[in-house]
N, C-alpha and C positions, 0 to 999 in steps of 0.2 A: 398470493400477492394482494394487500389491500392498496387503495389511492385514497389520494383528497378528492373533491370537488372540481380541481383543475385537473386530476389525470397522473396525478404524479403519485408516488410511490412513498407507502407508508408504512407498511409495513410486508418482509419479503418474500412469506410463504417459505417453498420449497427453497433447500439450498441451491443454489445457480451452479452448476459445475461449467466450467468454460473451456472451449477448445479451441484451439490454433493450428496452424500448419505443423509444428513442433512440437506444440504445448499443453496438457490438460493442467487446468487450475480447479484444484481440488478442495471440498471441506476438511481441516482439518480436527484431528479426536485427539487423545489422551494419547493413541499408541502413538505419538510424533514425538513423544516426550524426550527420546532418545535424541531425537534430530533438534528437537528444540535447543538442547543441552550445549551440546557442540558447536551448532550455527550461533549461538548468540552470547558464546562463548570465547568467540573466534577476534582476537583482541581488536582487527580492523574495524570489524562491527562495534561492536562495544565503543570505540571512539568516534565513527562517525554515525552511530543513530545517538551516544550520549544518555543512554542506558548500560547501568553496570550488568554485570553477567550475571545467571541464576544462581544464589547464594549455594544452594547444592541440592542435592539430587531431591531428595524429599518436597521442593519447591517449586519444582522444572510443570510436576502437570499442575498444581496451583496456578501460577506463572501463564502457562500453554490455556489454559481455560479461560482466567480471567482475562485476557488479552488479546486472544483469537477465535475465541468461544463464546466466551460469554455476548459481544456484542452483538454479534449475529441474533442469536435467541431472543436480547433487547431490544432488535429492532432500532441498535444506537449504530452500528457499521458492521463489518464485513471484512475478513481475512480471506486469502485462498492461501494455500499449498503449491508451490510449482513445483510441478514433475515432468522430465522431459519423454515426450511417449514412445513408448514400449521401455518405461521402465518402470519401477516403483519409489525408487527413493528421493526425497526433498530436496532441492535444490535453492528454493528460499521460499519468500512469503511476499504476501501484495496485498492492499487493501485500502475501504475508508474507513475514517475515521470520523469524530466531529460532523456527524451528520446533521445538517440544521434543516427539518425539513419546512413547515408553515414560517413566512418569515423570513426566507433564505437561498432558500433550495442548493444549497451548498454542501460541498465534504470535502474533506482532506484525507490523499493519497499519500501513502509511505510505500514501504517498498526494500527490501534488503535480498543479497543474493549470494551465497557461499561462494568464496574467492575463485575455485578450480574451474568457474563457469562463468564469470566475466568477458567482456569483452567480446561475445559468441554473438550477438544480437537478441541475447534471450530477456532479458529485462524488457528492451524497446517491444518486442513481439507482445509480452506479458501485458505490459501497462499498455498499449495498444487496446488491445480487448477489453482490458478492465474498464478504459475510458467509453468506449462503445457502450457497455454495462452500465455505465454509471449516467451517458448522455439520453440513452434509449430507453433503460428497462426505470433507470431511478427518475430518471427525467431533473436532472440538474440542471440549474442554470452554470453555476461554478464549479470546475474542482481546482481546489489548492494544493500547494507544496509544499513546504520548508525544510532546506535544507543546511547542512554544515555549511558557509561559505567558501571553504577548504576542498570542498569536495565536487572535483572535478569534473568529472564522468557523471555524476548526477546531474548537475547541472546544464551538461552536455545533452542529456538525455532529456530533460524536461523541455529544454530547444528544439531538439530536433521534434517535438511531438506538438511544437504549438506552443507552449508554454512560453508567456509574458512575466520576465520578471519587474514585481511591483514595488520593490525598494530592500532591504535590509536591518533586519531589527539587531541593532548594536548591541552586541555583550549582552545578547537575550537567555542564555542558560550559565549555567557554572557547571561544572562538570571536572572534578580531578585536580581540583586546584587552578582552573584556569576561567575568562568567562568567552564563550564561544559566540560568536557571529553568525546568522542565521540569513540566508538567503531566501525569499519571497516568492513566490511564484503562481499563478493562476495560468488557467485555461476556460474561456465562457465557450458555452455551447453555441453559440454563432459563428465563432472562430473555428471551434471544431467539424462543426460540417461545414464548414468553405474548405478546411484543409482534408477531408476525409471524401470529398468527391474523385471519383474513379477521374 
């Protein structure tokens, strides 16, 4: 892990693997390619991240690399792999993105979970930690959101964790013939340790 001058995080060394009560958040590789496929395949997804599906198989680890891979290596953000422990297989992905370090100290979290495992508490545990990650080891002052405005449970989710929604950017994508509505959101690092004290 290198820093700036302030202490802050610049670039991340070793991969972080993350654990939780439930949860290991994983690096992911090329062998996910399979899991890639199907999870973002999965038509729910596809409508509310607003990303078409992977054109087809020959594309899936292109796709899996430059998206979850490559940025890590760059030093521009960071994917994990959720897997629920004692098992092996993927359950969805989490990370930043739009890292702005000098200038910022901001990023933006995404976040997607295959349908069979919604609603368990597994998201909230996930991004939990990742926020810890990203207040502690990245030393952020900001992490953002945007979301579908449609999309409920997100929304919901980025609330319960602290998350200030900052307004809505109108008809900010197109996507399917249609133009989609984009809900806002932050979380600053002073808000999050007042609400993360025991």
């Amino acid at each position: 892990m290198k820093t700036d001058e302030t202490g802050r995080m610049v670039e991340f060394g070793e991969f972080p693997v993350l654990e939780t009560k439930h949860l290991v958040l994983r690096r992911m590789t090329p062998a996910d390619a399979e899991f890639y496929l199907r999870h973002f395949s999965d038509p729910d997804i596809v409508e509310l991240t607003a990303f078409d599906a992977p054109e087809n198989v020959e594309k899936v680890t292109q796709e899996l690399i430059e998206f979850c891979i490559k940025p890590f290596e760059e030093n521009k953000g960071i994917r994990w792999g959720i897997v629920l422990k004692g098992e092996t297989e993927l359950v969805g992905t989490i990370g930043y993105h739009q890292w702005v370090k000098a200038g910022g100290y901001h990023a933006r979290v995404g976040y997607d979970l295959a349908a069979a495992y919604r609603r368990r508490g597994i998201m909230s545990e996930a991004l939990g930690v990742v926020l810890r990650y990203g207040f502690e080891m990245m030393r952020l002052n900001k992490v953002e959101a945007c979301t579908d405005a449609r999309n409920v449970a997100s929304i919901r989710l980025l609330e319960k964790l602290g998350f200030h929604q900052d307004g809505v950017l109108r008809e900010n994508t197109y996507f399917h013939g249609r133009f989609i509505d984009e809900a806002v959101f932050s979380l600053l690092a002073g808000g999050w340790r007042r609400n993360s004290r025991p």
